[in-house]
N, C-alpha and C positions, 0 to 999 in steps of 0.2 A: 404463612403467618397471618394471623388475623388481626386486620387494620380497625374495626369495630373498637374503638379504646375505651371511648367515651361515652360509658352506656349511659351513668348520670349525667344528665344534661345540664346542671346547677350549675352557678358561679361557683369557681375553684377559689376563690378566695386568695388569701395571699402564696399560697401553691403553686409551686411553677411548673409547666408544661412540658415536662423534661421528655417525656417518653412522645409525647404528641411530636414534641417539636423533631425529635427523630423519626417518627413514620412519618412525617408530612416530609421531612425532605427526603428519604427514600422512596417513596411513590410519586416526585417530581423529577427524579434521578431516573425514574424508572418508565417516565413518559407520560403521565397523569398530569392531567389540567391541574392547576393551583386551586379552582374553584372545586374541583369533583375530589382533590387530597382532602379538602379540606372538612367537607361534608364526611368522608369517609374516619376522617380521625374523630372528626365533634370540636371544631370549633371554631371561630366565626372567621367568614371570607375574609375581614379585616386583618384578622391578629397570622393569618397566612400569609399573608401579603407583604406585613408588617415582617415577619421572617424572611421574607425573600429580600423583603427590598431594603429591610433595616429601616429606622428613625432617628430622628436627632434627636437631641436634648430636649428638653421639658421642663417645668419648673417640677411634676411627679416621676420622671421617667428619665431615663440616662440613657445618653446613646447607643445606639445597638448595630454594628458592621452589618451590613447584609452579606447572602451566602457567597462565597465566591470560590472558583473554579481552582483547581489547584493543577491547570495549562502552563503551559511554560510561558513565560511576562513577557517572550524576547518578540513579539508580533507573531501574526496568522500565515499560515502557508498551505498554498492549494494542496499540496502534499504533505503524506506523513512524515516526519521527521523522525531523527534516528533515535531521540530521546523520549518521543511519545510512543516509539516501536518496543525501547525500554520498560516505558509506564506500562505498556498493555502488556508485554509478559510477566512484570511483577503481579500483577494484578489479577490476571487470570490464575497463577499458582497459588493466589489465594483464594480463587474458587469467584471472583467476585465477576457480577452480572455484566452482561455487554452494554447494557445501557447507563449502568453505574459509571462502567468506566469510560461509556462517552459522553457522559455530563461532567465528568472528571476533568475532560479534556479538552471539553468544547466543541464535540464531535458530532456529528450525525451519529446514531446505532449502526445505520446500515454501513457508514463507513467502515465502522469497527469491525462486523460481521464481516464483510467484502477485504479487509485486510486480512484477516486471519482466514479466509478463507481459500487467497491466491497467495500467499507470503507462506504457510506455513508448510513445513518439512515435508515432501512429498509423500516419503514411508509410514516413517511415525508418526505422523500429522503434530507434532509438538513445535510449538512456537519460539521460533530462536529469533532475538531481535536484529541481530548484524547480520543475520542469512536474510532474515526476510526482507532488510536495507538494502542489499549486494539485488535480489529476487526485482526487487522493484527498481532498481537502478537499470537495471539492463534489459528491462521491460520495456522504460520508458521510450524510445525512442519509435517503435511500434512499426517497423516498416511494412506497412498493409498494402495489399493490392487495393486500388479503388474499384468501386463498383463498372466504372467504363472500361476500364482493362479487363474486368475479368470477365466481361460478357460482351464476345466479338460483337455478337450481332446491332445489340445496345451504339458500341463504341462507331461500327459503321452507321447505325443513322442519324446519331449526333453530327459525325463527320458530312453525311450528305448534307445536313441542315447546314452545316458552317460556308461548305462547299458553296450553297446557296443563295450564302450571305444572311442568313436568317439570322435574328438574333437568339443566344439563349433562354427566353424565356419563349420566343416563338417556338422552338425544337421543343420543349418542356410542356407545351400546349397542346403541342401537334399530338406528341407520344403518348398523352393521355388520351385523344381523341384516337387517335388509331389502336392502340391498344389498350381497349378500356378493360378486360382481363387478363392481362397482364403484367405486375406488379414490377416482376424483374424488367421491365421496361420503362420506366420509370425514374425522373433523377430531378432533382433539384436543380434551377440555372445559378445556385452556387456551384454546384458540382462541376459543372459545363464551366464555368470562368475560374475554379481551380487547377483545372486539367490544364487548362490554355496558359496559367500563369505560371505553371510548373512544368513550361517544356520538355528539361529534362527526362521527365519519365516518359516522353515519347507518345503517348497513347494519340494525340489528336496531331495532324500533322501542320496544321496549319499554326505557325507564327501571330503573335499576338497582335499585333499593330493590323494585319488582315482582317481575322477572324471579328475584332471589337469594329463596332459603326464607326467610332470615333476615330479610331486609326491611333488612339493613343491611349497608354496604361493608367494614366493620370488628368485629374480634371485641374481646366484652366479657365479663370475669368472669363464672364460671356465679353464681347468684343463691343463698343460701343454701338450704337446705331446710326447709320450715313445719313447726312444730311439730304434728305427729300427736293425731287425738285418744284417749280412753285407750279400755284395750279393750272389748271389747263380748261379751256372754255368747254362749258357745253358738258361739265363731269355731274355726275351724280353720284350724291356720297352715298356711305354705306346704311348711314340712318337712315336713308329713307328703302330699303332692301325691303322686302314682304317677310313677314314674321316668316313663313312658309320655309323661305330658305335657312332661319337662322335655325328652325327645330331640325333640319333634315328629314323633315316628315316625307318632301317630294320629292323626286330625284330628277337628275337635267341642270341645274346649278352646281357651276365648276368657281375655280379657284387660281388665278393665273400667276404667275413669276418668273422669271429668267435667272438662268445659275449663269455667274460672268467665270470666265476663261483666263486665260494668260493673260497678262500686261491690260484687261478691260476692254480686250478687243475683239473676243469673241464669245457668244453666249448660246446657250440652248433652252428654249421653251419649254415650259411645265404647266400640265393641265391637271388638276385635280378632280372626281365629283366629287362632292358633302358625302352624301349617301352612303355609296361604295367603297370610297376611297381609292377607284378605279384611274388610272394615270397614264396620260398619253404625252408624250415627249415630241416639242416642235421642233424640226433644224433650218437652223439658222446658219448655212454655211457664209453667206455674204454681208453679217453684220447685222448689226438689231436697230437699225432705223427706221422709225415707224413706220413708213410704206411696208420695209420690208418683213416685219411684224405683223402688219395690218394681212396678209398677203398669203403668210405659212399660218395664220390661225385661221385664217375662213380656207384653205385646204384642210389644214386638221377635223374642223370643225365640220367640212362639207358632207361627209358617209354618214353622221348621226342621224340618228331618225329625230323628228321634230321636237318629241316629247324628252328629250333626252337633250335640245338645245334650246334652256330657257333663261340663263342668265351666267355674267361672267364678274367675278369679284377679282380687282388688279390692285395694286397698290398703284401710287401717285408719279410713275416712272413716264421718264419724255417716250419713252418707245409706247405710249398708249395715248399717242397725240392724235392718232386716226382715231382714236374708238368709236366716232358716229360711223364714218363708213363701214368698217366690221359690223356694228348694230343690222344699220341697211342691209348687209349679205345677209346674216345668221340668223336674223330675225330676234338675236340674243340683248338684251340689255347689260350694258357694261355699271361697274356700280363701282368706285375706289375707296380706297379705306382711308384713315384718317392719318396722314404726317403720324411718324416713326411708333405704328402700333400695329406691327406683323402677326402681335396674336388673333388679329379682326381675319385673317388669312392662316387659322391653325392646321387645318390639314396641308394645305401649301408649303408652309414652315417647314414642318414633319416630315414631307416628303423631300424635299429638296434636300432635309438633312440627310435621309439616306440617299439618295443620289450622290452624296461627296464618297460616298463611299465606292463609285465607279469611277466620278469625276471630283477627284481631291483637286483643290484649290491650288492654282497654278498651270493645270491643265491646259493643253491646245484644243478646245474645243472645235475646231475649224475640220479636223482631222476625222472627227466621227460622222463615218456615213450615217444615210438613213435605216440602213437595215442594223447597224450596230445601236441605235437608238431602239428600233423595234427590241432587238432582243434584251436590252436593259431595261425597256417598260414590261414584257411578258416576265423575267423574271421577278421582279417588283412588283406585279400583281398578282405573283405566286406565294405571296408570302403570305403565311396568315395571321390576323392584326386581331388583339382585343377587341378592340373595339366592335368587331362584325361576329362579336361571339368564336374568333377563331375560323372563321370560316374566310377566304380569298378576298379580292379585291377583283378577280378574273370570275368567282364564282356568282358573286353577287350582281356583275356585270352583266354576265351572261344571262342568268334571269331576268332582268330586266330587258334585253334582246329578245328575247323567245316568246315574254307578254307581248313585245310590240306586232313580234310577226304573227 
């Protein structure tokens, strides 16, 4: 059909646009801009628009409905409906275009296309509306293998990573660094926390409340902030710290806190660097009183090489009532952060949170020797963190050991 209508371009005068007004709505039916229909019939962007969208009254002009769809009134459903499966077999025995009748219907084309495409009669390819209803009915429920069952290999290194404790987007990091040609290797950490919440299918073995940091399926209010206690002589706040540490430009500025135990009676030390995000774990088998605080950090502290012990950032806890004596050992300056703002202590925070993930809250601290601390700091600095590009905690570590020596 040739849309060229309007070869004379005059004012039509009191003539109505009877035939225009029909190809302009079948070339908008048919996918065409309202602006390019319109060009194509001959006549102005306005009086197209004015078709589409209809006008009100006038003191020259009488209202005019705009075009509208002849969709079923009753609301929109992500699915076909059994009535529009109707519309579309009437409609094609009348030969009529697939885009016609998804402007009919309020459809996408490709929707139309992709219905008649999987709906319709295997043999005959003729389109029956209540087969092709009954076709999609028993489609929908789609029991698919997911991509981590269907590919062992995949499924075990997920697994190793959960084993690990790694979180799903670390596993999802790692397998694009490790296999960076190869596709099927590859998964969304949606995918990794659907597997885990759909037990039932079995694929990952590990139970939810393990596998998540949180230990829990559901998020709950942060917890208030404990009262700090008052200051302590001879401290030096965090404002006055060297720009130096707060870029992480240098490495050797750590991060300190203690995770408390059962009943507030037992706790274990936590060393963070800025840098690295490398972590060394103090025990505290006899209590956290600041002798005995002062005591297991200048041991922690003592095997670092110099340039790797140049400052210690603590919050405002009585267990850091020695910090000039620790200073004098370590040669370290101690620096406290400001009453109840832990994010001055972000890598600290961060760690500690995974740490509840070996020692959840209620824990007997008392209990954990020193080599069980060792092997909870080596795995923890196995992990690998955004923030270091994906690379370790043990990795970044170690470089910086091998410069010294």
């Amino acid at each position: 059909m040739d849309f060229e209508i309007r070869k004379d371009r005059s004012r039509p005068g009191g003539k109505r646009l009877v035939r225009e007004r029909a190809a302009y709505l079948d070339l908008v039916c048919k996918g065409v801009s309202s602006r390019e229909a319109c060009r194509i019939v001959g006549v102005n962007y306005r009086t197209g628009k004015r078709w589409r969208n209809g006008h009100h009254q006038t003191r020259h002009n009488r209202a005019v409905p705009p075009i509208t769809s002849v969709a079923p009134p009753d609301g929109r459903s992500r699915y076909l409906r059994e009535d529009e499966r109707i519309h579309i077999a009437d409609r094609r025995r009348e030969k009529t275009s697939i885009r016609q009748i998804a402007a009919e219907l309020g459809r996408a084309a490709s929707t139309i296309s992709r219905e008649l495409r999987r709906n319709a009669h295997p043999d005959s390819g003729d389109y029956r509306p209540h087969a092709a209803q009954a076709r999609a009915d028993a489609r929908r429920p789609r029991p698919k293998t997911s991509k981590i069952a269907a590919n062992p290999e995949l499924c075990r290194a997920v697994q190793a990573g959960l084993d690990r404790k790694w979180s799903p987007e670390q596993i999802v990091r790692r397998l694009r660094r490790d296999f960076p040609d190869r596709p099927e290797m590859r998964v969304t950490h949606e995918t990794i926390y659907h597997e885990l919440y759909l037990q039932g299918r079995g694929q990952l073995r590990r139970e939810l409340t393990q596998a998540l940091r949180t230990g829990r399926a559901m998020r709950r209010p942060r917890r208030q902030a404990q009262q700090r206690t008052p200051r302590m002589p001879g401290m030096v706040m965090i404002s006055d710290r060297p720009a130096e540490v707060a870029d992480r430009a240098v490495p050797g500025h750590w991060e300190g806190d203690l995770i408390i135990g059962k009943d507030n009676r037992t706790a274990i030390g936590t060393l963070v660097e800025r840098a690295t995000r490398y972590t060394m774990l103090v025990h505290l088998p006899d209590g956290r009183t600041p002798d005995r605080v002062r005591d297991a950090l200048i041991h922690t502290m003592a095997d670092l090489p110099t340039h790797l012990r140049r400052s210690l950032t603590w919050d405002q806890g009585s267990e850091m009532h020695r910090h000039q004596e620790f200073s004098l050992a370590t040669d370290m300056q101690v620096y406290f952060c400001d009453p109840h703002s832990p994010w001055q202590r972000g890598s600290n925070e961060n760690t500690n949170g995974l740490l509840r993930q070996y020692f959840p809250k209620g824990t007997d601290l008392s209990v954990c020797d020193t080599d069980h601390l060792t092997t909870v700091a080596v795995e923890l600095n196995g992990r690998p963190r955004t923030t270091l590009d994906w690379d370790t905690p043990a990795e970044r570590f170690a470089k910086l050991l091998t410069q010294a020596s």
